[in-house]
N, C-alpha and C positions, 0 to 999 in steps of 0.2 A: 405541559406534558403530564398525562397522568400516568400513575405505577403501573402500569398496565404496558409503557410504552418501550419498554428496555427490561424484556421478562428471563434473559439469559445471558452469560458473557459470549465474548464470540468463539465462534466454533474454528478448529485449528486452519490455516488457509490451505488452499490447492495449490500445489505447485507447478511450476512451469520451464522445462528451460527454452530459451526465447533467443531465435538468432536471427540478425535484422540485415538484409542485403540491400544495399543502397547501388543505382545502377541508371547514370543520365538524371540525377537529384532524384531520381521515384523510388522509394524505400518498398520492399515488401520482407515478408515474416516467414516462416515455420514454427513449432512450438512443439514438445514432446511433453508429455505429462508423464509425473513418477510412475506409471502403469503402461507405460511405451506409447503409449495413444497420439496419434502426430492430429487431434482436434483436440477442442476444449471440451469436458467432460462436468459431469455433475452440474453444480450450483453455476459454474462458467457459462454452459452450456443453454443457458432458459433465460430471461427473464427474472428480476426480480432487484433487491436493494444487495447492491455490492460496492465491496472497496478494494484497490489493490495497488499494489508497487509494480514499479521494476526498476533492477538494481543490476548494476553493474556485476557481469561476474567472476569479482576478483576474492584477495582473499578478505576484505574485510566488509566485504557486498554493497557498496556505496546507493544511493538508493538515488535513481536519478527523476523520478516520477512518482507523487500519489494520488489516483485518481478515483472518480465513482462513477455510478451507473448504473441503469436500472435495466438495460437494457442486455443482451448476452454477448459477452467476448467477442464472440466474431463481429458481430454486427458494431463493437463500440472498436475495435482493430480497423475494422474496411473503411469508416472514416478518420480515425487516428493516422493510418497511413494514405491517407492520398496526399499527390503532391501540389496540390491547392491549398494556400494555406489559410487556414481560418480557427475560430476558436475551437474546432477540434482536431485541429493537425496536431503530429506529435514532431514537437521541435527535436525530440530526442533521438527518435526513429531517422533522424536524417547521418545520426554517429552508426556505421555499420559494425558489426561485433558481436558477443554472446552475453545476452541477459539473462536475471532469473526472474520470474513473474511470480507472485503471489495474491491469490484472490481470495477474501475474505466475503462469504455469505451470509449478511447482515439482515436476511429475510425475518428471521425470528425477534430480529435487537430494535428493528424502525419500523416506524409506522409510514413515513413521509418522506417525501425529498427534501424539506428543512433540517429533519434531524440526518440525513444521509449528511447533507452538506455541512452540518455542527461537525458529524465525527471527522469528516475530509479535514475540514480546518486543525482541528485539534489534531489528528494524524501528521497530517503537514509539520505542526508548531512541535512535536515531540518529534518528528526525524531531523528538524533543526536544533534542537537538542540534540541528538546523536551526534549529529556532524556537523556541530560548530558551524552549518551553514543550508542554506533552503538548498533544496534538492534542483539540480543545473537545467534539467528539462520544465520545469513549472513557470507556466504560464501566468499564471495567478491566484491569488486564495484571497480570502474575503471572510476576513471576520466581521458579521453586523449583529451581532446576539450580545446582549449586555449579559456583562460575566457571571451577575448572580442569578440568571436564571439559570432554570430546572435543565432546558435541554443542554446547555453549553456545560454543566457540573458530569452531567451525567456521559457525555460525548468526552470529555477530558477522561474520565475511568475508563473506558471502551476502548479508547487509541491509546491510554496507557499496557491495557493488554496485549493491546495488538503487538506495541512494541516487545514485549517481552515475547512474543509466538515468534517477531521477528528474532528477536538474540537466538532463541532454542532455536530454527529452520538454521542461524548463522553456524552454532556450537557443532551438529548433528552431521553439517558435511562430512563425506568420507576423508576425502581429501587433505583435510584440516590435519595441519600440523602443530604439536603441544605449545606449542612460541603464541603460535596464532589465538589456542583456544587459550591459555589467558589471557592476552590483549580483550579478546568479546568477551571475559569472566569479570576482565576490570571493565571494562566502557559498559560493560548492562548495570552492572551496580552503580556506578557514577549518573547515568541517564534515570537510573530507577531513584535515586534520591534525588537529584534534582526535578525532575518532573514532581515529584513528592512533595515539594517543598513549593513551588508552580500550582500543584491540584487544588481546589476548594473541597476535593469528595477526600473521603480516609481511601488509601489505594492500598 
């Protein structure tokens, strides 16, 4: 990967709230964006290198999926939910409930789907940091990049941000009660050093 290839950190994600109705095992969605919008808007919306969660939405936002795609929200949801299963069914979409969605638009950060798939992995390995355990709906992840390379250093720094845009979207709910927000004041500086101590890059 040359310097050229990771020319910005990532920009803050879109949010979603995401609620999943499962009905005869066939799951389908709705989705409200911060700006009332009942479709997917902006970067969600086209085409292009993305990454995203969905978390549970409770109070300490469990994060039970992280995925990518190049492809736009609707179009990577209408196969995520069918009730066929296959490596793009969403094992999660079958738990009915209220999610919160966040999509991070990595157009400016990758060049390719290798490094898309670096930052997924490294994403993945820091929310298993967060929560003591891989996220319940994930299917699988696949690290095959040897550690000292360029893109896996640099995909480690990238999903470290992430995670921190994830803490401030957790801190920022209205809802949040002072008990709550320093439990997410302690658990970001715990994840943020230990990932720290994990990274090959200075974070």
């Amino acid at each position: 990967m040359n310097n050229d290839s990771i020319r910005t950190i990532p920009p803050s994600p879109e949010e979603y709230n995401l609620t999943v109705s499962v009905a005869e095992k066939s799951p389908s969605y709705s989705i409200t964006s911060n700006s009332e919008s009942n479709e997917f808007i902006g970067a969600s919306a086209i085409t292009g290198f993305k990454s995203y969660v969905v978390a549970r939405d409770d109070c300490l936002g469990t994060i039970v999926y992280v995925g990518i795609t190049t492809r736009s929200m609707k179009e990577r949801f209408r196969d995520g939910f069918r009730s066929t299963d296959n490596n793009d069914t969403y094992t999660w979409a079958l738990e009915k409930g209220k999610y919160k969605l966040l999509v991070w638009d990595l157009s400016k950060i990758v060049k390719d789907k290798i490094e898309l798939q670096a930052i997924e992995a490294e994403l993945t390995f820091s929310v298993r940091v967060m929560q003591r355990s891989w996220p319940t709906g994930q299917k699988s992840i696949t690290f095959y990049y040897f550690r000292m390379s360029k893109t896996v250093q640099i995909a480690s720094l990238v999903a470290t941000i992430m995670i921190r845009q994830y803490f401030d979207f957790l801190a920022n709910r209205k809802t949040l009660t002072n008990d709550r927000l320093q439990i997410i004041k302690y658990e970001r500086d715990r994840v943020e050093k230990l990932l720290k101590e994990l990274s090959l890059t200075q974070i």
